[in-house]
N, C-alpha and C positions, 0 to 999 in steps of 0.2 A: 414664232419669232424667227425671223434671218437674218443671219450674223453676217456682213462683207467686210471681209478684213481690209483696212486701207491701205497698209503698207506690209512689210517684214517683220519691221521693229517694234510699233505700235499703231495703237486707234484702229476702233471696227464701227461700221454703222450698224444699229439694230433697225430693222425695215419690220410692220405693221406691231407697232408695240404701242400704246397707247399709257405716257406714264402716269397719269390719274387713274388707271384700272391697279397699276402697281402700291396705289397707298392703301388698297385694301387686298389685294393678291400674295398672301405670302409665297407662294413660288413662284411667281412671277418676279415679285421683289426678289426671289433669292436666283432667281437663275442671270435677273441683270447682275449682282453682286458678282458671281462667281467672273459673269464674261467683263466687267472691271477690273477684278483682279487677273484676268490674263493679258488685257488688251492697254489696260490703262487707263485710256480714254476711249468714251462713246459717244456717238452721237447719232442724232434723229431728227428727224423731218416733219413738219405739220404737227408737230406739240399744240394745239389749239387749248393750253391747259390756263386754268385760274392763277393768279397767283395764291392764292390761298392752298389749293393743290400742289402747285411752285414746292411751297415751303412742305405743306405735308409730305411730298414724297422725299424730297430731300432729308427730311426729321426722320424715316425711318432709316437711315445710318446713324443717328445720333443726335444729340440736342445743335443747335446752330448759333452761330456767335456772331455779333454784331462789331464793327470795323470800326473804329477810333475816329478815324479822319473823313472815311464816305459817311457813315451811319446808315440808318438802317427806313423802310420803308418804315413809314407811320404808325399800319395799321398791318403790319405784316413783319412785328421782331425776324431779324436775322436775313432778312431781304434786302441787300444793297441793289441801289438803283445805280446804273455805273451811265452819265448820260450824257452824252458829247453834241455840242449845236454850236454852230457858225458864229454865235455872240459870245462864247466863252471862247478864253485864250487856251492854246495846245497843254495839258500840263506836264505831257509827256510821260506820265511815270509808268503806262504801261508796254511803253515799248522796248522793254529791257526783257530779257530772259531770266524769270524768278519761280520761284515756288512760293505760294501766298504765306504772308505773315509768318517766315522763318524765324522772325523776331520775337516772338513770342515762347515763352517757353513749352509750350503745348502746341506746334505749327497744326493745322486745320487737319483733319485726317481727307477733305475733297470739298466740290463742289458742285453744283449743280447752274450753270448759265445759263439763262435763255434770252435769244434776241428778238428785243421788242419792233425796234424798225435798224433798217440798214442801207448802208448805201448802193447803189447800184452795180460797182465794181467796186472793190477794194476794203479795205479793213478786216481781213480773213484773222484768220487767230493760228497758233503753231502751239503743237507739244512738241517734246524730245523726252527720251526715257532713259533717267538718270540710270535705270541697274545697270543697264545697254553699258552705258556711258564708261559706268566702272570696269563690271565684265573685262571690255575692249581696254585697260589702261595696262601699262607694260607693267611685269612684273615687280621692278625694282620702285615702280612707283608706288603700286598696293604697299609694299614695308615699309615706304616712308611715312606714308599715311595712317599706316593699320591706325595709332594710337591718336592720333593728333585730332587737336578739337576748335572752331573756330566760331566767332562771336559775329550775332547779327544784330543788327541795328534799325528798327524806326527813326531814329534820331537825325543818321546819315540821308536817311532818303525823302522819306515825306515830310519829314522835319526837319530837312535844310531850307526850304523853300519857305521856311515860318521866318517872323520874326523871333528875336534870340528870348524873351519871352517866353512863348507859346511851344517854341522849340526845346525849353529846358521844363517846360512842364512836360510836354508830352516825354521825356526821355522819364523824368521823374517817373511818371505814371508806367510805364515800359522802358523797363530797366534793359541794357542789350542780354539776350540770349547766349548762351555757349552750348551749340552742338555738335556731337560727333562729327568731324568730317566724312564718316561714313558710317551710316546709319544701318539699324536694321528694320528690315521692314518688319511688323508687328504680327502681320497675316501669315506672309510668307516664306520669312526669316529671309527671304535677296535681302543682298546688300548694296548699298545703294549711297551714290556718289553727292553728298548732299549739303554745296556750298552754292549761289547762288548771288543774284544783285544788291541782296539786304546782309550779303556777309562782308565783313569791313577789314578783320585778322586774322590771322592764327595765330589761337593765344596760349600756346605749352612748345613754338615749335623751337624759343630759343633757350636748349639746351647746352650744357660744358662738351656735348659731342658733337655738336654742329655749331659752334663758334671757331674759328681758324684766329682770324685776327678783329678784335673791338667790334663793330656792331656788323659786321658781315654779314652774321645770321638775318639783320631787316630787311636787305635786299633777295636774301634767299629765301623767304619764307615769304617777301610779296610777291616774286617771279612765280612760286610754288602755284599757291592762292591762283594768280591770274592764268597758270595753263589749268587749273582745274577748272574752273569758271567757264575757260573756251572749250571744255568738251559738250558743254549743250549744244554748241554752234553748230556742233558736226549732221549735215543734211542725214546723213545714214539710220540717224538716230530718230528723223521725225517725221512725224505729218502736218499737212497742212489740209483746214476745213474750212471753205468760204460759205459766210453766212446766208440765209436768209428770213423772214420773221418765221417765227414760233418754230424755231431751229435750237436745239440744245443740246450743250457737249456735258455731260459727268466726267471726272476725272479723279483721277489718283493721287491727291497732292502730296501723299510720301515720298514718291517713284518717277514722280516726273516733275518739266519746271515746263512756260508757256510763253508765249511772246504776244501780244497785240499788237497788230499793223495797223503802223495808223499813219495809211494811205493814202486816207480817203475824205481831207478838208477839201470846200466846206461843208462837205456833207453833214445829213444828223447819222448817230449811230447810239441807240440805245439799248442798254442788254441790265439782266437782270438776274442777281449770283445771288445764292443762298448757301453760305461755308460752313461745313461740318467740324463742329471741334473736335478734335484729336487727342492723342494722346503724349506725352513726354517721350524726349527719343533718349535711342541706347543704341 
């Protein structure tokens, strides 16, 4: 295997690694593991792999979960088809900077993506690396935060675009989350900056210490919220990988958050995720 780191901060390509050799290679499996948890996100070139493979290699991180709103291949549980064509309208929702399903009380511990076709320029994809993120935030703002915890939402995001219906079922059904505003990672004890586009408030930050005058603390607790938010933005923090077919990124969805450029109407662009369920955060 060869490892080319892409940037400083994050993401390395692995060059002649074949991941269908990995659902049966435990060290080969375990040597990508390790280069995920330093790099964050990986990716590779000429995957000419099955989906059935797809998912096997993904399953050896864990069992895989299927998505409320995309669902799931047919005949390939935990296989979302994410599939974009010039006859379906924009729906936008992946061009925010998120960490998948923070909504959930158990957020995905990764993924595994692979592009089935692409367009010829444009729709590339971006990580940022949330530990980077924290690391780098000024002192005084680590102590505001140590303790503070904020709530995420399905409801705000895929389920605003529903009717109010469909919308209060699905909130029923997923109820909002409350997580750490700064999580720890479970592998490697970083700590990690982890508010994101499905985070809606913080819900402990109004305090009899941080009231001055009557509801003061809502404007300072959504200003707070929105610069933490903008630290994904920061370029220092990311890479960027332009697709091509049987092209796949793994990534670290504790540690980091992603963007989709979408570029690239009318093009088609179709890619194929399989999400690792995780664990509760702390």
């Amino acid at each position: 295997m060869k490892v080319e780191q892409l940037t400083c901060s994050i993401g390395a390509e692995l060059i002649g690694v074949n991941l269908a050799d990995a659902v049966h290679d435990d060290g080969l499996f375990a040597e990508i593991r390790a280069r995920l948890l330093k790099h964050r996100v990986l990716f590779l070139r000429d995957q000419e792999i099955s989906r059935a493979d797809h998912v096997a290699f993904a399953r050896r991180f864990g069992e895989l979960e299927d998505h409320p709103v995309a669902g799931s291949d047919p005949d390939h549980p935990g296989l979302v088809r994410i599939y974009k064509n010039p006859d379906q309208p924009m729906d936008r929702y992946e061009n925010a900077w998120h960490t998948d399903a923070t909504w959930r009380e158990a957020p995905p511990m990764g993924c595994v993506l692979r592009c089935v076709e692409c367009p010829p320029v444009g729709g590339d994809t971006m990580w940022t690396n949330m530990v980077e993120a924290y690391a780098r935030l000024p002192e005084d703002v680590k102590l505001k935060i140590a303790d503070l915890r904020a709530r995420h939402s399905i409801e705000a995001s895929f389920g605003a675009a529903m009717p109010i219906e469909k919308r209060l079922a699905l909130k029923a059904m997923y109820p909002d989350a409350e997580h750490p505003v700064v999580r720890t990672h479970p592998e490697t004890g970083e700590k990690v900056l982890f508010v994101n586009a499905f985070t809606t408030h913080l819900s402990n930050y109004h305090t009899p210490e941080r009231v001055r005058f009557g509801q003061d603390a809502n404007p300072g607790a959504s200003e707070l919220l929105r610069y933490l938010i903008s630290q994904a933005y920061i370029p220092e923090f990311q890479v960027r990988w332009r697709w091509k077919p049987n092209s796949v990124a793994i990534w670290d969805n504790r540690s980091t958050q992603h963007y989709a450029v979408m570029d690239y109407p009318p093009c088609h662009r179709k890619m194929e995720r399989a999400g690792i369920i995780g664990d509760k955060t702390y």
